[in-house]
PyMOL Python script that loads the backbone (N, CA, C, O; Angstrom):
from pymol import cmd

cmd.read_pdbstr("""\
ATOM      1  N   UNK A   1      68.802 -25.618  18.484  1.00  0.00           N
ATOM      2  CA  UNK A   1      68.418 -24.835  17.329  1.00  0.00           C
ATOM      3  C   UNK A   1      66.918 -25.012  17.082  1.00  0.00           C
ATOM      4  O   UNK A   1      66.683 -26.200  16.864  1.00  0.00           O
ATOM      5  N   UNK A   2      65.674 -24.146  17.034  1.00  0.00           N
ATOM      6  CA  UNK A   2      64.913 -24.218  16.583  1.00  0.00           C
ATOM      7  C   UNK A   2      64.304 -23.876  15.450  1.00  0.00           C
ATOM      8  O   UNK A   2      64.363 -22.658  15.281  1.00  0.00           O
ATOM      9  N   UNK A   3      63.651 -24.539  14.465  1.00  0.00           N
ATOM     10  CA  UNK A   3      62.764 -24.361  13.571  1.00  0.00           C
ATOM     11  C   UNK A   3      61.764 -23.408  13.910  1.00  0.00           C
ATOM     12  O   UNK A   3      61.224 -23.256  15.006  1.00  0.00           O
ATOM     13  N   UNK A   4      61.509 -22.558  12.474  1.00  0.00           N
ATOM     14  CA  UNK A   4      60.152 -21.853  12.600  1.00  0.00           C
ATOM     15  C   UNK A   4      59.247 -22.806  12.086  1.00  0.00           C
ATOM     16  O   UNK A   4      59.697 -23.952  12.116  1.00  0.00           O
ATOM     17  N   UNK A   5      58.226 -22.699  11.671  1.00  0.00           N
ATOM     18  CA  UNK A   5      56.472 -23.380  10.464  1.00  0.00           C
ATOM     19  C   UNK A   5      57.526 -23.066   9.177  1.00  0.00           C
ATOM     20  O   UNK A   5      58.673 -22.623   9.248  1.00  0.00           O
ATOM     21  N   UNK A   6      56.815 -23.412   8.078  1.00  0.00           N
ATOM     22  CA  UNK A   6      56.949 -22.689   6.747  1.00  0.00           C
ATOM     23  C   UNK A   6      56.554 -21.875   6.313  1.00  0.00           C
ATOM     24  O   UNK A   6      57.383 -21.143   6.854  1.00  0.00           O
ATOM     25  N   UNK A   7      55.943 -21.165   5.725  1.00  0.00           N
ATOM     26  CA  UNK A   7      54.975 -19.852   5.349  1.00  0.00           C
ATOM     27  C   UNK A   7      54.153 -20.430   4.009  1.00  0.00           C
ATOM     28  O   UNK A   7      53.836 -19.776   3.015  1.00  0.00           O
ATOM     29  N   UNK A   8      53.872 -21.998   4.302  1.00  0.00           N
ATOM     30  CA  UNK A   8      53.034 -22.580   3.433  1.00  0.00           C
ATOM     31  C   UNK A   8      51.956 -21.884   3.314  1.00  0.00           C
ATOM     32  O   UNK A   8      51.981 -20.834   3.957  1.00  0.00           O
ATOM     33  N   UNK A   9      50.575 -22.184   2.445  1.00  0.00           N
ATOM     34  CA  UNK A   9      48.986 -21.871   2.279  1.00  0.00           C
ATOM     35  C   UNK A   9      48.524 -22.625   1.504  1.00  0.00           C
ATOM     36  O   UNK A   9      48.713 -22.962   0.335  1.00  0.00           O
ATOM     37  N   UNK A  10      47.645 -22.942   2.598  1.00  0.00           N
ATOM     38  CA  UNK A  10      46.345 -24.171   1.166  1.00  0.00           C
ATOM     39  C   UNK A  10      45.985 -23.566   0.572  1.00  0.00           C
ATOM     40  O   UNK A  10      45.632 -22.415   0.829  1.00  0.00           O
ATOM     41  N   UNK A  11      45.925 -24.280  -0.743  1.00  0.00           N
ATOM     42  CA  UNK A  11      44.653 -23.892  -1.545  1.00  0.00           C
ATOM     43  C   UNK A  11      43.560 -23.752  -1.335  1.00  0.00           C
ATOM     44  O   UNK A  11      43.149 -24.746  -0.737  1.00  0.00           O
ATOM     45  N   UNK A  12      42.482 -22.741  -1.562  1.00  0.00           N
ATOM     46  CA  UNK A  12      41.320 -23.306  -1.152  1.00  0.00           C
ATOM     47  C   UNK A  12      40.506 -24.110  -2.364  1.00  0.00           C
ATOM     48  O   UNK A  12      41.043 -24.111  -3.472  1.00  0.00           O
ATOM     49  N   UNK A  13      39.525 -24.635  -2.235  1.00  0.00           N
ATOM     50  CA  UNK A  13      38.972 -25.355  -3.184  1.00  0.00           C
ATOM     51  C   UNK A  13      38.113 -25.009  -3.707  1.00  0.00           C
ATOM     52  O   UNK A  13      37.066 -24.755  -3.112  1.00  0.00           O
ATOM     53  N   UNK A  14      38.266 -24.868  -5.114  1.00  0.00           N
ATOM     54  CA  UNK A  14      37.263 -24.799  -5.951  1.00  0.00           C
ATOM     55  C   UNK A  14      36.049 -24.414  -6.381  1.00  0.00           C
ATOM     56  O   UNK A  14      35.567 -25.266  -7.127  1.00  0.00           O
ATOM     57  N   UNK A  15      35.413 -23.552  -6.229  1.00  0.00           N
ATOM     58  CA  UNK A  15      34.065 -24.105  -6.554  1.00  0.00           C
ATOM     59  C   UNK A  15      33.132 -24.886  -5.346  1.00  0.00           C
ATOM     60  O   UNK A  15      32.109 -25.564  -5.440  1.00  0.00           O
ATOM     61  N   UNK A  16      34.075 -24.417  -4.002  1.00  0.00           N
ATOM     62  CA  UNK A  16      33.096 -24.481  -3.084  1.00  0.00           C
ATOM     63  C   UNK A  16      31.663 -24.273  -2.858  1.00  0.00           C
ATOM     64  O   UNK A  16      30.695 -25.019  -2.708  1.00  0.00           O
ATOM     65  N   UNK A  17      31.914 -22.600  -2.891  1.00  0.00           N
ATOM     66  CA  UNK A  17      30.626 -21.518  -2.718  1.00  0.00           C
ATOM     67  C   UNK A  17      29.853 -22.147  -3.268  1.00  0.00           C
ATOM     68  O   UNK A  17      29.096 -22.767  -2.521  1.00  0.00           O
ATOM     69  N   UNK A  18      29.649 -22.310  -4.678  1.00  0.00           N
ATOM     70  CA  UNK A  18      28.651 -22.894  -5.469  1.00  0.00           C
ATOM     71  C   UNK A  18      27.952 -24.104  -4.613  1.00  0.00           C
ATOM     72  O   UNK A  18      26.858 -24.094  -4.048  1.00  0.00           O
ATOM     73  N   UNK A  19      28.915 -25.137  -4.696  1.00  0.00           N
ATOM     74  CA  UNK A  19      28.343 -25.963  -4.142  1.00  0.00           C
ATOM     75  C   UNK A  19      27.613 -26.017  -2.858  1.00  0.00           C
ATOM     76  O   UNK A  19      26.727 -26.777  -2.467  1.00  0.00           O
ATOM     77  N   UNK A  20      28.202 -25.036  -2.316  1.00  0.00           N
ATOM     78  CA  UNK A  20      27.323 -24.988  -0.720  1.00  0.00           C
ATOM     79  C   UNK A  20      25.716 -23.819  -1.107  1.00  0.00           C
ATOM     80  O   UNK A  20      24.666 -23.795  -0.466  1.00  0.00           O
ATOM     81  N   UNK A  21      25.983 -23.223  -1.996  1.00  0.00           N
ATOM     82  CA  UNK A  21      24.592 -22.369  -2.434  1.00  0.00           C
ATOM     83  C   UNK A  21      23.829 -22.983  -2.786  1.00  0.00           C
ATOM     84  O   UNK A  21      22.645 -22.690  -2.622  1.00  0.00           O
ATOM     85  N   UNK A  22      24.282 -24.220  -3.490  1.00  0.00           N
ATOM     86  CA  UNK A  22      23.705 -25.113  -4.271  1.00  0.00           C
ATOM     87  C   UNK A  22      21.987 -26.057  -4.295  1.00  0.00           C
ATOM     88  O   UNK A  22      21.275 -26.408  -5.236  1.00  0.00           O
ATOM     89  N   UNK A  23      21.829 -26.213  -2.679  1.00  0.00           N
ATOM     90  CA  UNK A  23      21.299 -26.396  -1.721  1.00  0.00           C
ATOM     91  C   UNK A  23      19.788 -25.116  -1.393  1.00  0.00           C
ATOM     92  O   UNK A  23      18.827 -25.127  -0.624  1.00  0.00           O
ATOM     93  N   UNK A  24      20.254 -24.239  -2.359  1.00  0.00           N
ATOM     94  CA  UNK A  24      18.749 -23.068  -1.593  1.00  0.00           C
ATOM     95  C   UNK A  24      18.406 -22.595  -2.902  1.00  0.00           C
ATOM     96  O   UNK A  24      19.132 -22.755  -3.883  1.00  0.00           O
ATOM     97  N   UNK A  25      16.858 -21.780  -2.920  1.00  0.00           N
ATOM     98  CA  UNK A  25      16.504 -21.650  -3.871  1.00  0.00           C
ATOM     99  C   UNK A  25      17.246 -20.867  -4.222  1.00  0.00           C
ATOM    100  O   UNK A  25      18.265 -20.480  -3.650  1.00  0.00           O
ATOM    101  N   UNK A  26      16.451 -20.288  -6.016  1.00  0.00           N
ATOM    102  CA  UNK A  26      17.158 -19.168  -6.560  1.00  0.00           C
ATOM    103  C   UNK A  26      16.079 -17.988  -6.979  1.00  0.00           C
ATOM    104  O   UNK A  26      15.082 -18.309  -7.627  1.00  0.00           O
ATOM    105  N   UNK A  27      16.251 -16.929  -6.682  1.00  0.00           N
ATOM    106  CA  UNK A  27      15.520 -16.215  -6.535  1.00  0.00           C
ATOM    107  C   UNK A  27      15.697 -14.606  -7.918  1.00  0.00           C
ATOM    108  O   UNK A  27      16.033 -13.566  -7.350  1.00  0.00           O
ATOM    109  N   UNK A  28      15.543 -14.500  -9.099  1.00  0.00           N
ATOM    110  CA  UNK A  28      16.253 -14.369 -10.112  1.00  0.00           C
ATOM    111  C   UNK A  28      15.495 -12.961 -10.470  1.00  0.00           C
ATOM    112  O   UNK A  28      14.301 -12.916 -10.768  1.00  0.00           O
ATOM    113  N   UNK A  29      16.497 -11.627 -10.388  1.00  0.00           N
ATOM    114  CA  UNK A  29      15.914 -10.749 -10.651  1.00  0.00           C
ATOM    115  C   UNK A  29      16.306  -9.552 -11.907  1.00  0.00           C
ATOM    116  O   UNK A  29      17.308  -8.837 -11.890  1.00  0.00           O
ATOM    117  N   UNK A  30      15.207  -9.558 -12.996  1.00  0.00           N
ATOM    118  CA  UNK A  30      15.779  -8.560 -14.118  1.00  0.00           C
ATOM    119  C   UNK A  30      15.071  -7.147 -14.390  1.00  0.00           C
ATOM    120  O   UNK A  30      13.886  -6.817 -14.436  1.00  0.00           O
ATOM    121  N   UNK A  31      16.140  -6.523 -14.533  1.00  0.00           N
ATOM    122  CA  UNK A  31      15.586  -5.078 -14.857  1.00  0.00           C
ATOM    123  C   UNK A  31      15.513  -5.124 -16.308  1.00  0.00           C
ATOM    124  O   UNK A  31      16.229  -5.886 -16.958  1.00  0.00           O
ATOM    125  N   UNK A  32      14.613  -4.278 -16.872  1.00  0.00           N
ATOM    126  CA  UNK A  32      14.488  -4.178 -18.118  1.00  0.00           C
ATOM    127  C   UNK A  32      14.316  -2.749 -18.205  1.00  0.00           C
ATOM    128  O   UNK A  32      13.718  -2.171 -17.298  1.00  0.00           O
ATOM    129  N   UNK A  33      14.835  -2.027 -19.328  1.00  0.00           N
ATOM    130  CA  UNK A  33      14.691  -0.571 -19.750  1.00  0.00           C
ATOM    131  C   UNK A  33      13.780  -0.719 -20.589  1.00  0.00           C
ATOM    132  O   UNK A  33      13.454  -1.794 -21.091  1.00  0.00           O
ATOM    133  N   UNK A  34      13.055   0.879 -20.919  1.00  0.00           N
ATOM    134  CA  UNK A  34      12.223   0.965 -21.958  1.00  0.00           C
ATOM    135  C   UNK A  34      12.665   1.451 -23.406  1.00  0.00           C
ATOM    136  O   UNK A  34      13.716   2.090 -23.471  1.00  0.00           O
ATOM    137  N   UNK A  35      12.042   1.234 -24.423  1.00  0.00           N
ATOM    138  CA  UNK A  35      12.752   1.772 -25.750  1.00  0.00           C
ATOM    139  C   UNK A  35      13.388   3.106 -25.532  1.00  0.00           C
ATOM    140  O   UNK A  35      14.585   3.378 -25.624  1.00  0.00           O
ATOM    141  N   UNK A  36      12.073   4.144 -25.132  1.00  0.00           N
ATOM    142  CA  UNK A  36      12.898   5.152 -24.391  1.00  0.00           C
ATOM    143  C   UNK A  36      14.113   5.613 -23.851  1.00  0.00           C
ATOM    144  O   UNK A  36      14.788   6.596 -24.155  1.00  0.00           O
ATOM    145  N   UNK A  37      14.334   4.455 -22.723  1.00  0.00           N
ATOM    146  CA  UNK A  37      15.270   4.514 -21.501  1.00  0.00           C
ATOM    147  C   UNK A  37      16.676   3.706 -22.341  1.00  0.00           C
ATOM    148  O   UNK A  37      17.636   3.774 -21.573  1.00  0.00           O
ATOM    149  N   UNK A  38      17.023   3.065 -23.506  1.00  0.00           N
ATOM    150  CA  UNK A  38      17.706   2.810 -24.134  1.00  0.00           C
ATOM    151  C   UNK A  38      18.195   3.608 -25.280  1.00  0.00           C
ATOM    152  O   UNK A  38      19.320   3.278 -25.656  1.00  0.00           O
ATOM    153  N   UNK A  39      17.646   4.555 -25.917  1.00  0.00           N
ATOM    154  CA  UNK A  39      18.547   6.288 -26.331  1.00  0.00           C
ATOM    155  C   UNK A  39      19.229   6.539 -25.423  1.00  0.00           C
ATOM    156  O   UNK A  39      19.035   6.569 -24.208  1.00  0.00           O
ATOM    157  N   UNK A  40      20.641   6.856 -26.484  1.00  0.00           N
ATOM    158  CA  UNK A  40      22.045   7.925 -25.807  1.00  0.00           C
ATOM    159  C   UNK A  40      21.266   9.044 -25.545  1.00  0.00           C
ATOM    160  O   UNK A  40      20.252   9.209 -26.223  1.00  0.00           O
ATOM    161  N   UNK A  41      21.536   9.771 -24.757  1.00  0.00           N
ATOM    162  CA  UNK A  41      21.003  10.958 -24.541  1.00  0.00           C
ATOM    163  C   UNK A  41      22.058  11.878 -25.516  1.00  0.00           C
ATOM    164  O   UNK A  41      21.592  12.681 -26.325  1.00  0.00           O
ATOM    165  N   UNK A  42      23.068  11.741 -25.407  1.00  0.00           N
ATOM    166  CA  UNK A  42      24.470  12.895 -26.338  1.00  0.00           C
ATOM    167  C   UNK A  42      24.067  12.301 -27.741  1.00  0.00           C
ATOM    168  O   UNK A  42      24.106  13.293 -28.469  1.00  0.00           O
ATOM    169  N   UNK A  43      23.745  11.352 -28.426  1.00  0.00           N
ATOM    170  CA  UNK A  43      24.220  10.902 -29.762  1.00  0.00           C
ATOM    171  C   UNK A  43      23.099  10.602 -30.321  1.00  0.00           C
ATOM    172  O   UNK A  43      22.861  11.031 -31.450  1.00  0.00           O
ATOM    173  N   UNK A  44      22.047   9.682 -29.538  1.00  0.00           N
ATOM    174  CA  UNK A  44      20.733   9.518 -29.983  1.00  0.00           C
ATOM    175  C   UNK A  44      20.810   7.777 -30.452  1.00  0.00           C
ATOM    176  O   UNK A  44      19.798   7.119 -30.692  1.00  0.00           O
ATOM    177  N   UNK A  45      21.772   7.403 -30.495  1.00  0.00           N
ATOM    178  CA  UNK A  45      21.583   5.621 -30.810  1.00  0.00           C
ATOM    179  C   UNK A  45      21.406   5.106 -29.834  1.00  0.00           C
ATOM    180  O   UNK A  45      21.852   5.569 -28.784  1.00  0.00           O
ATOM    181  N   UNK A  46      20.460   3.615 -29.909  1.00  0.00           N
ATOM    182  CA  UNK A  46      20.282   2.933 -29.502  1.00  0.00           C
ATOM    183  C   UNK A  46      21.361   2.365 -28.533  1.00  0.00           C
ATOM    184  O   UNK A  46      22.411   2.074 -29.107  1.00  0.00           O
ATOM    185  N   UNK A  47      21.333   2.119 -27.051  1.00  0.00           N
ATOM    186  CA  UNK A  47      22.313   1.216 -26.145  1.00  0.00           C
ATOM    187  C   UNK A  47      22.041  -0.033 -26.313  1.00  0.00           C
ATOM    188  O   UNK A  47      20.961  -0.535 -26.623  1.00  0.00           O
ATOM    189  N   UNK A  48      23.352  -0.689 -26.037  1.00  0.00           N
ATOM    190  CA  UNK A  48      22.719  -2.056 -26.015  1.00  0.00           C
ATOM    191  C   UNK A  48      23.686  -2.697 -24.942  1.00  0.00           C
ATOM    192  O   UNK A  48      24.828  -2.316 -24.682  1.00  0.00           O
ATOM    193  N   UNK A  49      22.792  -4.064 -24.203  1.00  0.00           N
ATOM    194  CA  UNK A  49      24.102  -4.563 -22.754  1.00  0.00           C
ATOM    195  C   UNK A  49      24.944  -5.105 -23.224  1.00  0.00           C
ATOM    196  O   UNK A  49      25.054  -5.837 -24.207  1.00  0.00           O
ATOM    197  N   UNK A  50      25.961  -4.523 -22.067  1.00  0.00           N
ATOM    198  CA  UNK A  50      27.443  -4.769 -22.424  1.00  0.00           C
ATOM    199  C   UNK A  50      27.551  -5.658 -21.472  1.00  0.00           C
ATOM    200  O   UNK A  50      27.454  -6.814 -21.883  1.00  0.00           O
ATOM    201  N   UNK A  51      27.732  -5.528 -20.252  1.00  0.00           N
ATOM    202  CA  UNK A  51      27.599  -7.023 -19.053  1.00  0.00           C
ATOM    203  C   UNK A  51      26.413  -7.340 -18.362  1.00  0.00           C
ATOM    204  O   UNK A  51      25.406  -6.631 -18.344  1.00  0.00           O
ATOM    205  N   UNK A  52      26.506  -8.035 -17.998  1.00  0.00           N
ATOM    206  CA  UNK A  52      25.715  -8.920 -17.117  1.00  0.00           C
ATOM    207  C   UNK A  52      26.120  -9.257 -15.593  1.00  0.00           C
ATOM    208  O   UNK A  52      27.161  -9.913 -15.570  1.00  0.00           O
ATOM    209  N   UNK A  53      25.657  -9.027 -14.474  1.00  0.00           N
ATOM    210  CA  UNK A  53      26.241  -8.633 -13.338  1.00  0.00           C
ATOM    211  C   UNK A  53      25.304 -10.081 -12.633  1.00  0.00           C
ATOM    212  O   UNK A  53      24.125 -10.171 -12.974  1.00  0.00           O
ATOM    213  N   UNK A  54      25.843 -11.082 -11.738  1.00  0.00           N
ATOM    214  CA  UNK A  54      25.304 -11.762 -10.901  1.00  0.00           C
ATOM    215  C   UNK A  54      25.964 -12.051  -9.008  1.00  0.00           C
ATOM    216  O   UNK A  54      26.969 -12.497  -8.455  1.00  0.00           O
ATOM    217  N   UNK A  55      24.523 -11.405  -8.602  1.00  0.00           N
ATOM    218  CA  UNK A  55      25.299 -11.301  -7.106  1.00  0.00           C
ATOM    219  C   UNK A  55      24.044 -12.449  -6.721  1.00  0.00           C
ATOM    220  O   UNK A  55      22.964 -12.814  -7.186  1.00  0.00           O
ATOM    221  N   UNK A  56      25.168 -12.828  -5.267  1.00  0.00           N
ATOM    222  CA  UNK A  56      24.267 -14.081  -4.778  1.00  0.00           C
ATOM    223  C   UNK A  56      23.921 -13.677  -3.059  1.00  0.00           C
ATOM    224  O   UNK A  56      24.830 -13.297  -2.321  1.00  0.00           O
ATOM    225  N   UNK A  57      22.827 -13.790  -2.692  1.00  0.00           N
ATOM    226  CA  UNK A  57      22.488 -12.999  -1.332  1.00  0.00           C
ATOM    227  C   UNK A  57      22.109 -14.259  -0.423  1.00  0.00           C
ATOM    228  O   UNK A  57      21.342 -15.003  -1.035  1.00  0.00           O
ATOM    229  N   UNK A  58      22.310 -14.551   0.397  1.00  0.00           N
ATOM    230  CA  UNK A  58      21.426 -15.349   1.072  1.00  0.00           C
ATOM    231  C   UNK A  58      20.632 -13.975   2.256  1.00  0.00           C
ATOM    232  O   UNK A  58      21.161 -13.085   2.923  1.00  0.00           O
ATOM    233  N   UNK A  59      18.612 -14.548   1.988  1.00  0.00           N
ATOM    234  CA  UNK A  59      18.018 -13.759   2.924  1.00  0.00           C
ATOM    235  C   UNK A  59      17.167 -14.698   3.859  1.00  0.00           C
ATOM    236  O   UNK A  59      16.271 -15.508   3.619  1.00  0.00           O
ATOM    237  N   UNK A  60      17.693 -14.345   4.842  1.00  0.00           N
ATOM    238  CA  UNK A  60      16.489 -15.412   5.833  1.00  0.00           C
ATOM    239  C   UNK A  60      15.419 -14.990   6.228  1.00  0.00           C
ATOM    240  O   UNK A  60      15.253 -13.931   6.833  1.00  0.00           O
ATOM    241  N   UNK A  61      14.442 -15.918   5.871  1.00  0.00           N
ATOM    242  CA  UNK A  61      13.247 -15.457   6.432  1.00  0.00           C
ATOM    243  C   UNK A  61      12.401 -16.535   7.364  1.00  0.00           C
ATOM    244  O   UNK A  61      12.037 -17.699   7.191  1.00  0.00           O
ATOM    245  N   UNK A  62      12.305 -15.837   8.143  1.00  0.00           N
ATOM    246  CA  UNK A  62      11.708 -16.820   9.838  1.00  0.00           C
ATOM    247  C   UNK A  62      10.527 -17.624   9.732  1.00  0.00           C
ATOM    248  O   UNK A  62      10.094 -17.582   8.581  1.00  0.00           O
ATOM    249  N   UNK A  63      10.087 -18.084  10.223  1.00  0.00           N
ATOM    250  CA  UNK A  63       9.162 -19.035  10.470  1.00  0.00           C
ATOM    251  C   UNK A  63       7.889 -18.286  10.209  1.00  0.00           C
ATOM    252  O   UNK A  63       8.146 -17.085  10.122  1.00  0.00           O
ATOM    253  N   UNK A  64       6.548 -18.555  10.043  1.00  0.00           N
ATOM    254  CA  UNK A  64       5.789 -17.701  10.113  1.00  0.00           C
ATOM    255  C   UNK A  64       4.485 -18.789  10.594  1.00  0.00           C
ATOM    256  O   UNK A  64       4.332 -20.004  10.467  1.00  0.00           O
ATOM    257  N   UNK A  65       3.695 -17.747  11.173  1.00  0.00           N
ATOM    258  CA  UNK A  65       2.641 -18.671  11.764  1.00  0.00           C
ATOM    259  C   UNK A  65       0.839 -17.720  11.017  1.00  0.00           C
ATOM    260  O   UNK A  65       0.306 -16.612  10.954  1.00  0.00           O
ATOM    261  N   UNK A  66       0.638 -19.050  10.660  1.00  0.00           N
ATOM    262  CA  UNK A  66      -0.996 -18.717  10.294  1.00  0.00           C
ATOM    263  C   UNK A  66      -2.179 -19.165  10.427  1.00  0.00           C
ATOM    264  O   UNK A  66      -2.402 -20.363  10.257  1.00  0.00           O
ATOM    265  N   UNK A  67      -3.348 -18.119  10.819  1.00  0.00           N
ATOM    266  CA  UNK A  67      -4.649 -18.854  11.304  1.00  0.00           C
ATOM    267  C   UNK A  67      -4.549 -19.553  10.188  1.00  0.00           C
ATOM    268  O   UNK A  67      -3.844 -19.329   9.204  1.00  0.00           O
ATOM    269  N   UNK A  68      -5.602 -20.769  10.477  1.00  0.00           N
ATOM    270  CA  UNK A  68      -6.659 -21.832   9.211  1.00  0.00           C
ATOM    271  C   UNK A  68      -7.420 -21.427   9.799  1.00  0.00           C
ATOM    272  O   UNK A  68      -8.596 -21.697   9.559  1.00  0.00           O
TER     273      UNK A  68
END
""", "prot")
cmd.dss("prot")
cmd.show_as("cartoon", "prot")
cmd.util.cbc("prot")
cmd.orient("prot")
């Protein structure tokens, strides 16, 4: 008679990512609207932010060589 495996799955852990990002700079970028660019266009009030969006990129950039 043979056994199959189980159809177990690890967990993965935690709060990895972070920690392995953890390690490189941070490179932090904001848009800002103008008073302007913050009027409803249909209603005419003021917008204001509703979320806040954070993406994390890693970009490599190569070695670089320079006269002195």
């Amino acid at each position: 008679m043979r056994s199959s495996p189980s159809s177990y799955k690890r967990k993965k852990a935690q709060g990895k990512k972070e920690n392995d990002l953890s390690a490189f700079t941070v490179e932090r970028l904001e848009y800002t609207l103008s008073k302007d660019e913050l009027i409803c266009e249909d209603c005419g009030k003021e917008m204001k932010v509703v979320t806040k969006e954070i993406h994390r990129y890693l970009k490599f950039v190569p070695a670089q060589f320079v006269t002195v």
